[in-house]
N, C-alpha and C positions, 0 to 999 in steps of 0.2 A: 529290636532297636527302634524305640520310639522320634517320630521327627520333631521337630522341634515346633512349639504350640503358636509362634507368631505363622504359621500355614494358614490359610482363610480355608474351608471349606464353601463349594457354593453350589445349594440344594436343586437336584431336578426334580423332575413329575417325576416320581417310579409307577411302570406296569409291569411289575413281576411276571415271572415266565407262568402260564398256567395251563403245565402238564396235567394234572387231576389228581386224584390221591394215587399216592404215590411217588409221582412223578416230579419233583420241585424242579427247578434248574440249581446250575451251581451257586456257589457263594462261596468260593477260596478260589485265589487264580495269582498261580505263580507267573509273573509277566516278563519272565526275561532276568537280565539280559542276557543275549546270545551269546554261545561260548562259558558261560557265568555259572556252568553247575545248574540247571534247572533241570538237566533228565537225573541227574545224581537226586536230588532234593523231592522231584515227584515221587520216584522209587522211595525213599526212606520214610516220606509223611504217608504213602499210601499203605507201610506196615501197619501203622497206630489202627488200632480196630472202632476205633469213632469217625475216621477220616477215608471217602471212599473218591481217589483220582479214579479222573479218565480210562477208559481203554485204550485211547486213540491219545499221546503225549499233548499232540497242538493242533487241535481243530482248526483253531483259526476262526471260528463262526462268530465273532466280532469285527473281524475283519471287513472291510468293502469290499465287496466282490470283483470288484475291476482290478482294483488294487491285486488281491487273492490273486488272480489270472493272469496279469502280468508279471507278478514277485517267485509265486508256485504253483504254475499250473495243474500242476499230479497233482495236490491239497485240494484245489479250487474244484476239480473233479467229483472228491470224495462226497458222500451227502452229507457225512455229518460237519462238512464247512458252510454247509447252508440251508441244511433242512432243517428245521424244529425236532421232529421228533427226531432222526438219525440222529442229533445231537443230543438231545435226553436218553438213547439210549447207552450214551457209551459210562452209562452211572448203574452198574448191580448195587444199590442199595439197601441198606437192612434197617433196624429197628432201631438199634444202635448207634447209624450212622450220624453225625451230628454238619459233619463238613463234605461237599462234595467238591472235587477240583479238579483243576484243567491246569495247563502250561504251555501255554502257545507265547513263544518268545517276540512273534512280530509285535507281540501287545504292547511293545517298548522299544518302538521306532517310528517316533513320531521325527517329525512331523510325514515321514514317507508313507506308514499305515497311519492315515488320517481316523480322528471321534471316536478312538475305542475306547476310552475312560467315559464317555458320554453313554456310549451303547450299550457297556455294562453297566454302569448307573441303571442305567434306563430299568433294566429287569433285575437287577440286583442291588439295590441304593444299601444295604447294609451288610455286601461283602468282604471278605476279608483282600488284602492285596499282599502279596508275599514278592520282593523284586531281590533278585540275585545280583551281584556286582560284581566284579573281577576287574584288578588293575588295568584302569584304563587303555593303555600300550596295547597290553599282551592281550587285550579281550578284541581290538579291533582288529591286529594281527590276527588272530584264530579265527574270526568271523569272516577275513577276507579267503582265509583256505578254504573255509567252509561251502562257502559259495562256489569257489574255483574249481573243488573237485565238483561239487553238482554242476559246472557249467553256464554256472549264475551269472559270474563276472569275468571278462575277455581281459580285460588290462592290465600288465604288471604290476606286480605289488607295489610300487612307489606311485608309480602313476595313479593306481585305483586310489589311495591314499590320499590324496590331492586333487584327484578332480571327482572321486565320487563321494559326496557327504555324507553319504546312509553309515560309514564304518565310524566318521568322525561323531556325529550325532547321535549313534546308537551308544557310543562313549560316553559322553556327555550327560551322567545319571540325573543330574540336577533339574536338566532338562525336559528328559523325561517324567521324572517327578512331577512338574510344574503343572505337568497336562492333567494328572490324576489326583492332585490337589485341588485343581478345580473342582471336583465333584464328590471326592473324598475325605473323610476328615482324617489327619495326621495320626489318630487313635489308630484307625483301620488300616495304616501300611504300616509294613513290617522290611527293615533290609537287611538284606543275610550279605556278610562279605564273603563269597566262596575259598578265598583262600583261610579263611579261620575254619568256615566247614570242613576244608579238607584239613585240617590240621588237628580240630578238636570235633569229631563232630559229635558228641555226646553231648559237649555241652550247647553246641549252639542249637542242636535242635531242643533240646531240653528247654533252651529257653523259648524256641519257637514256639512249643507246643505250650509251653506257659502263657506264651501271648494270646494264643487260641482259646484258652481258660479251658484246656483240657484237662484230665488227670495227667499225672507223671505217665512217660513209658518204657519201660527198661527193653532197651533192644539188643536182641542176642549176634553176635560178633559177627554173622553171615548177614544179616539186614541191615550193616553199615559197610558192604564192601565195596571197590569202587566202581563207579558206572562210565560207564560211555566213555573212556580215554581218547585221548582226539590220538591217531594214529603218525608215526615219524615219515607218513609217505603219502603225497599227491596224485593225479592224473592230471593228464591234458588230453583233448580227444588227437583220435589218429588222423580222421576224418572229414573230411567238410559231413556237415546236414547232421551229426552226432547227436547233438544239444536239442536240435527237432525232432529228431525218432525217438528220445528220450523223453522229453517231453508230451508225446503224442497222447493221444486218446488209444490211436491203435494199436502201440505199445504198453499202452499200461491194462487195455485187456488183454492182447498177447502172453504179458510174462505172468499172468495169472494161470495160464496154460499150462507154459512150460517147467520143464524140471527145474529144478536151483542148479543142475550142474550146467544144462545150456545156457539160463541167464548168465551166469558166470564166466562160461567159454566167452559169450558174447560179448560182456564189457570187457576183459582181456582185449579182443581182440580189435574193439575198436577204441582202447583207450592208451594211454602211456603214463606208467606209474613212474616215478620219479623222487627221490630225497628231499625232504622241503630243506634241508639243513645247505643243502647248496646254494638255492638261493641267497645271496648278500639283502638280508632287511636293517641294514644298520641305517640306510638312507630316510628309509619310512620311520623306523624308530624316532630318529630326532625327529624328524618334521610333526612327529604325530606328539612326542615328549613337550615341545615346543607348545603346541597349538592347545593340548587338553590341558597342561598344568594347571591353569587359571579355573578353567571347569572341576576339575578335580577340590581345588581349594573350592569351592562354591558349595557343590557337596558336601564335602564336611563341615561345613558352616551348618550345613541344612539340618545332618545329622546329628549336629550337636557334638563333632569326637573327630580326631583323626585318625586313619586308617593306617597302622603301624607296619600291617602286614606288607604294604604295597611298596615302601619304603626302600626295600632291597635290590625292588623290578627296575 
C-alpha cells in the first residue's frame, strides 16, 4: 500500500554498515506496530528464499540505549542490541539472499524511542520500511496486556490509558509515520493492515512481496499458519521485588542454567494468572474510541483508502 505522493522525503548523509564481504547490514525492517502481527509477518516473509529475517525477532539496535534499559532491560543486555557485529550476526545469508530484516516493534513509538527513522537512514538510506497496523482500540488494549504480564506497566487498564501516552501514540499510525517520512521516501513504506493479513494472507503478502519487486511465492499451507496468538490469560506478580529479579542481570544468567521445568515452577509460583475477560475494558474502550478517531481518519487520509476492516471493532 503505497502512501500517498504529497509526503516530502528529506535526505540524510548515509554511512552504510560496513560489515566486509559478506556481511552488509539490513535493509527491510518491519517497525511495528506492537500487537499488529509483526512476529506473524517476520515468520512468513523469512520463508521467501530471497528474504533472510533476523534470528533474534527485535534487536532493537536502533534504539537509544538509555531508552533500551529503561523500556527492556533483558534486550538492552543482549549484544546484538548494541554490538555491530552481534547484530550482523543474527543474518545466515546466502547468494540468493536479496533482503535481510529485522522487526523490532519499539521502532514505532516515537516520540517515547526517540531518532530511529534517522539512525536507520543513517546506514541504510535505501531500505525498505514494512509498518503493521491493527485497529487502533484493540492494538492499544493488547499492548497494555502486553506489557502487564511482563511487569512493564503497574496501573490499571483505564488509568494506564489515560495518563500513559506510549499506548495512545503508539496508536496514532499517522504519527508515527510522520517521523520516517522524514527521512524516507513514501515509495520505500509499505502498510500491511493485520486484520486483512489475517484474513487473506495470500493475498496481502503476495502483494507485499510484489512491492519488494520480488518474484511471486507460492506458499504451502503450514508457512501461513498462525503465530504468536496473544493468550485469553494474564499475571500479576505475587510478590514485592518480582519485576526486579526478573529483570536482573543475575536472573537472566541464572535461567540460562536452569531446567525449563524449574523456570517454570518459578514463575508459577511467584506470579498469579488471571482471566483478562474479567477485567471491565469498556471504560478504556470509549475514552481510547473517543481520543484515536480523529487520528485514525488522518491515516487514512495518509494512506490514500479507508480501512473497512476496522469498522466492525
Amino acid at each position: 500500500m503505497n502512501l500517498q505522493a504529497a509526503s516530502i522525503r528529506t535526505d540524510t548523509s548515509p554511512a552504510p554498515f560496513e560489515g566486509g564481504p559478506g556481511r552488509p547490514g539490513p535493509n527491510l525492517f518491519i517497525i511495528g506496530a506492537s500487537k499488529a502481527g509483526s512476529s506473524a509477518l517476520h515468520a512468513y516473509l523469512a520463508a521467501h528464499p530471497r528474504i533472510c529475517m533476523s534470528t533474534e525477532k527485535e534487536p532493537c539496535y536502533f534504539i537509544d540505549q538509555n531508552e533500551l534499559k529503561a523500556a527492556w532491560p533483558i534486550m538492552a543486555r543482549r549484544p546484538c542490541s548494541h554490538d555491530r557485529e552481534a547484530y550482523l550476526d543474527l543474518w545466515q545469508a546466502n547468494d540468493r539472499t536479496r533482503y535481510r530484516g529485522e522487526s523490532s516493534v519499539y521502532y514505532s513509538q516515537a516520540p517515547h524511542r526517540s531518532g530511529v527513522p534517522a539512525r536507520i537512514a543513517a546506514v541504510s538510506p535505501d531500505a525498505r520500511i514494512i509498518y503493521t497496523v491493527r485497529e487502533p482500540v484493540i492494538r492499544a488494549i493488547g499492548h497494555y496486556w502486553q506489557r502487564f504480564k511482563e511487569f512493564q506497566e503497574p496501573l490499571p487498564l483505564d488509568t494506564a490509558m489515560r495518563e500513559n501516552p506510549l499506548y495512545r501514540d503508539t496508536s496514532d499510525y499517522a504519527l508515527q509515520l510522520h517521523f520516517y517520512l522524514e527521512h524516507f521516501a513514501p515509495s520505500q513504506i509499505h502498510v500491511i493492515v493485520a486484520e486483512e493479513l489475517r484474513k487473506d494472507r495470500r493475498r496481502v503478502l503476495a502483494r507485499c512481496i510484489d512491492w519488494l519487486e520480488l518474484e511471486p511465492f507460492e506458499y504451502a499451507k503450514s508457512q501461513l499458519a498462525d503465530r504468536h496468538p496473544s493468550p485469553p490469560v494474564s499475571r500479576r506478580t505475587r510478590f514485592p521485588l518480582v519485576r526486579q529479579v526478573r529483570n536482573s542481570g543475575i536472573w537472566s544468567m541464572a535461567r540460562q542454567h536452569l531446567p525449563a521445568g524449574t523456570v517454570e515452577r518459578l514463575r508459577r509460583a511467584s506470579t498469579i494468572s488471571f482471566d483478562k475477560q474479567q477485567i471491565d475494558d469498556s471504560a478504556a474502550r470509549e475514552y481510547l474510541s473517543q481520543h484515536l478517531a480523529p487520528r485514525r481518519a488522518t491515516f487514512e487520509d495518509l494512506i490514500g483508502r479507508r480501512i473497512t476492516a476496522w469498522d466492525a471493532a
